[in-house]
C-alpha positions, 0 to 999 in steps of 0.5 A: 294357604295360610299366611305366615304366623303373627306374633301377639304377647298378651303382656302388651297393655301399652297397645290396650285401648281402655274403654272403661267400666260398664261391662259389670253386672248391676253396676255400670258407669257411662264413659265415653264413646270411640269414633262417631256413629250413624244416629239413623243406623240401628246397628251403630245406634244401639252398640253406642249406647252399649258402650254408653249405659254399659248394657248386658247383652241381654239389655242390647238385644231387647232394644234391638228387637225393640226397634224392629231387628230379629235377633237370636242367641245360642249360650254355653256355662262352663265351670273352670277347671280346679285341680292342679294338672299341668294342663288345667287352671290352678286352685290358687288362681280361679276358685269356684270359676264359671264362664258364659259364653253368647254367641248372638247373629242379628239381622234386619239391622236397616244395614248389614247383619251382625255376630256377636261374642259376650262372656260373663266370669263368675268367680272370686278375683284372684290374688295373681297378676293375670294377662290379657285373654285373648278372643277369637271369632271366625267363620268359612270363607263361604259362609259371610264376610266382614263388610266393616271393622270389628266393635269392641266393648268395654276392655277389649281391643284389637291386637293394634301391633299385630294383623288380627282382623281378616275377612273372616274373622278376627281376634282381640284381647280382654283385659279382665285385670284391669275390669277386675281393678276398676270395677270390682271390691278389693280382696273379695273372699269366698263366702262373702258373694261372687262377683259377675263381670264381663264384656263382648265384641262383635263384626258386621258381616254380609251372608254368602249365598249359602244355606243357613243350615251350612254358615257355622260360626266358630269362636276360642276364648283363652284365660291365661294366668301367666305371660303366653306368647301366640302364634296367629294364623288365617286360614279358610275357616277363620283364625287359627291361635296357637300358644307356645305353652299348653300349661298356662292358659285354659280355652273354651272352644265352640261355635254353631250353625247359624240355624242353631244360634236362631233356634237358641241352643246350647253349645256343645263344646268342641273343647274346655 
C-alpha cells in the first residue's frame, strides 16, 4: 500500500544545494566536490571527477570503461511542444526547445552496479522566471534495490524538506534557471545559435535475482513554467509524482528494460 502523499513546492530554491556550473556543453568550470569519496572505488572516483571537470555523460562513461566497467546507455530527443493548448508549453516560454534523455546501467564497477539520468536542453532561454524541474527514477521492488544515497550533478538536489528517496527510487529537482543565469550569454535571441545545458543524477543499486529481460527502469522528467505544487507517493513500481495542475508544466514519461538499455535502444516514450 502507498505511503501517504509528500507535499514538495518547486519554488523551494532556499532547500536547493547548488553545486555550481560544469553540466554545459563545451564550457565547464571545475567547482568543488560534496562529501568525501573512495579514491579506490571506480564508481565514487569517476562521479567526482564528474562533478569536478564538468563531464557530459559521454565523457563519464569513456572513463569508466576506460578503467574496466561494462557500461550501456538507451537515449531518447523530444522536441517540446509549440502551440498554445492549455495542456502544452507556451511559444513565449520554450521555442524551438529539444530534450535528450539518457538513461545509462553501469556494472563491473569494483562495487555495486549503477543507474544513471542525464538530460540535455536545446532551446533559446526564455525571458520568464522558470521553477524548478523535477526528476523522477524508479523501478519494481523485484528487480534492484538502492544499496546507497542518490548522487547529484551540477543543479540538482534532493527534495531536503520532503521524503524523496526510497528503496526504489527517487526524485530530485533541477534548477535549470539558476544554470540558465550562471552559465548561459544574456538574452540570447533566435537565429544567433542555441545553447546546450543540462546535468544528470544517478543511485547505486544491487540487482534482485531476476532476469534481466524483466528489470524495467522507469523515469519522468517535469519542465514547469509557473509555480506547481507535487504530490509524492511510493508505490511498488517506484515513485509516483503527481501535480496539482496539468496546464503548467510538460512531462517526458519513459523507461527500458535493462536489456534495452545494454542493447542501446531508443525509448519509446510512454508520454510527452
Amino acid at each position: 500500500m502507498d505511503e501517504s502523499p509528500k507535499k514538495v513546492e518547486t519554488g523551494r530554491r532556499e532547500a536547493i544545494k547548488t553545486l555550481g556550473a560544469g553540466a554545459l556543453a563545451g564550457v565547464f568550470v571545475p567547482k568543488p566536490v560534496r562529501g568525501s569519496f573512495n579514491s579506490d572505488n571506480l564508481l565514487e572516483r569517476s562521479l567526482t571527477l564528474r562533478e569536478q571537470e564538468g563531464w557530459t555523460v559521454n565523457e563519464w562513461t569513456e572513463y569508466l570503461t576506460k578503467h574496466g566497467a561494462d557500461v550501456y546507455s538507451a537515449s531518447g530527443k523530444l522536441q517540446v511542444p509549440l502551440n498554445n493548448d492549455d495542456d502544452k508549453a507556451h511559444v513565449e516560454e520554450l521555442e524551438r526547445s529539444w530534450i535528450t534523455i539518457t538513461l545509462t546501467y553501469s556494472e563491473n564497477l569494483g562495487s555495486d552496479d549503477y543507474i544513471d539520468i542525464s538530460w540535455t536542453w536545446d532551446y533559446y532561454a526564455p525571458d520568464a522566471p522558470i521553477p524548478l524541474d523535477l526528476v523522477k527514477i524508479g523501478w519494481s521492488s523485484d528487480d534492484y534495490v538502492r544499496v546507497g544515497e542518490p548522487w547529484y550533478g551540477s543543479y540538482v538536489s534532493e527534495i531536503t524538506d520532503k521524503d524523496s528517496v526510497f528503496d526504489n527510487g527517487f526524485v530530485a529537482e533541477y534548477d535549470s534557471r539558476e544554470q540558465e543565469s550562471t552559465t548561459l550569454p544574456p538574452d540570447p535571441r533566435p537565429g544567433e545559435g542555441q545553447t546546450t545545458y543540462g546535468s544528470g543524477c544517478g543511485v547505486p543499486v544491487k540487482t534482485k535475482d531476476t532476469d534481466p529481460s524483466l528489470r524495467r527502469i522507469e523515469f519522468d522528467y517535469y519542465h514547469t513554467w509557473n509555480e506547481i505544487s507535487y504530490d509524492i507517493s511510493i508505490g511498488p513500481n517506484g515513485p509516483s509524482v503527481n501535480p496539482d495542475s496539468e496546464t503548467d508544466q510538460w512531462v517526458a514519461e519513459g523507461g527500458a528494460l535493462e536489456t534495452e538499455i545494454r542493447d542501446g535502444k531508443e525509448f519509446n516514450w510512454d508520454n510527452a
